[in-house]
C-alpha positions in Angstrom: 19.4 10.3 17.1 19.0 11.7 13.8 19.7 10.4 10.5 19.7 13.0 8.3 20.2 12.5 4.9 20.9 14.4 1.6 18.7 14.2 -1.6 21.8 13.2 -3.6 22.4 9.8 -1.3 19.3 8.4 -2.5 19.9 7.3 -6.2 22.9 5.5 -5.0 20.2 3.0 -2.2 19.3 -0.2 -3.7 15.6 -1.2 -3.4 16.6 -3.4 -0.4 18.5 -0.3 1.5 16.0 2.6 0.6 12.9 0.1 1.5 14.5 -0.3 5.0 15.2 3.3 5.7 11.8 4.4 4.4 10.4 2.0 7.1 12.5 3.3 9.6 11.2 6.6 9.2 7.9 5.8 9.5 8.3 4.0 12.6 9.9 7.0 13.7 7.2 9.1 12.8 4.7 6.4 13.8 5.8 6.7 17.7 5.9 10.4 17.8 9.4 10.9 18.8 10.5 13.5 16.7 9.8 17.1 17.5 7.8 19.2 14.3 10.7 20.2 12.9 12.6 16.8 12.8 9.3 14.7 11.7 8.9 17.3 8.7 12.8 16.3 8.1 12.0 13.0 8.2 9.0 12.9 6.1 10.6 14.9 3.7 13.0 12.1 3.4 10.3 9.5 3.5 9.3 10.8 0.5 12.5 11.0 -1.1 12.9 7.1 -0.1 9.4 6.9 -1.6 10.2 8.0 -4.9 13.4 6.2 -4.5 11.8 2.9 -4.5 8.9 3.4 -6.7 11.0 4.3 -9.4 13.6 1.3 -8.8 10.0 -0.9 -9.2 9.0 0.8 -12.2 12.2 0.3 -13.9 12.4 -3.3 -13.1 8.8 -3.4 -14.5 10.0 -2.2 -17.5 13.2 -4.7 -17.5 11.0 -7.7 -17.4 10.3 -9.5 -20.3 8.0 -12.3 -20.6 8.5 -15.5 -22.3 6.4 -16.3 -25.1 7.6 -19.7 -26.7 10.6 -20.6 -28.6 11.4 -20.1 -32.3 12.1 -22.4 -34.8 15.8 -22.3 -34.3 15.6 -23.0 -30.4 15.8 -19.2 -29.4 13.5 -17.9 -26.1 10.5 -15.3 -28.2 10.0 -12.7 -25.3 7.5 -9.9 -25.2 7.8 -6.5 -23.0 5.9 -7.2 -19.3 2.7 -4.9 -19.4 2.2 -4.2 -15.6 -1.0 -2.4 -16.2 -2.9 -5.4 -16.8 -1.6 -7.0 -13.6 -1.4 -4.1 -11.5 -4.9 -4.1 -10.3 -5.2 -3.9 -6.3 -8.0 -5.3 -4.4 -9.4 -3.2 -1.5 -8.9 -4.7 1.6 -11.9 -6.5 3.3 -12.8 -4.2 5.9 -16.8 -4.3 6.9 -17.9 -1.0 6.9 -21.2 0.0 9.4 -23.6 -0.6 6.5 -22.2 -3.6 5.7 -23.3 -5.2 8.7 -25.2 -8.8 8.5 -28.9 -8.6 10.1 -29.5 -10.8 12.7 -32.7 -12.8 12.0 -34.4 -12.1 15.8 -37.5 -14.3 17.0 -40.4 -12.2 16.8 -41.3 -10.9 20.0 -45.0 -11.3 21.5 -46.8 -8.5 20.7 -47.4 -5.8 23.4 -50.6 -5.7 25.4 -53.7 -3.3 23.6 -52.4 0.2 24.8 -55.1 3.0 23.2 -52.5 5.6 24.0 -50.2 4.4 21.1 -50.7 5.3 17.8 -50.0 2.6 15.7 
């Protein structure tokens, strides 16, 4: 089953809508169903959802304003939301192979007096 869809439907999703669809597609895409011509469709339109959504986020960015106190005749004193201040991501916690813990063994007995090795 395809759901094709045109560039121009887009603009018209709200956040809620396009968010949903975008997530359908990647499921889609996720599983493998699609043959290499309808995944490229479809991730084609993921992208269009993408930027659908990102800009919908970045305008409500934009729209907030933050609440600073109240002036002297009892009216809200509001100041533009700067989301680059807040915006910061941390990086998920995954343990990479150098980042594993040592293990603190017992020391083993020491081997028998061999003249063949070395050390």
């Amino acid at each position: 089953m395809s759901t094709d869809t045109t560039a121009g439907s887009e603009p018209e999703l709200d956040f809620e809508d396009a968010l949903r669809r975008l997530e359908d597609v990647v499921d889609t895409l996720e599983r493998g169903e699609p043959g290499l011509s309808e995944a490229l469709a479809k991730y084609e339109e993921g992208v269009r959802l993408l930027a659908r959504c990102q800009g919908l986020l970045d305008r409500a960015e934009r729209s907030v304003a933050l609440l600073s106190g109240v002036d002297e005749a009892g009216e809200p004193v509001t100041a533009p939301f700067d989301a680059s201040a807040t915006a910061t991501v941390d990086p998920p916690s995954v343990p990479t192979p150098t980042a594993k813990k040592s293990r603190k063994r017992a020391p083993a007995s020491p081997p028998p007096d061999d003249e063949s090795i070395p050390f």
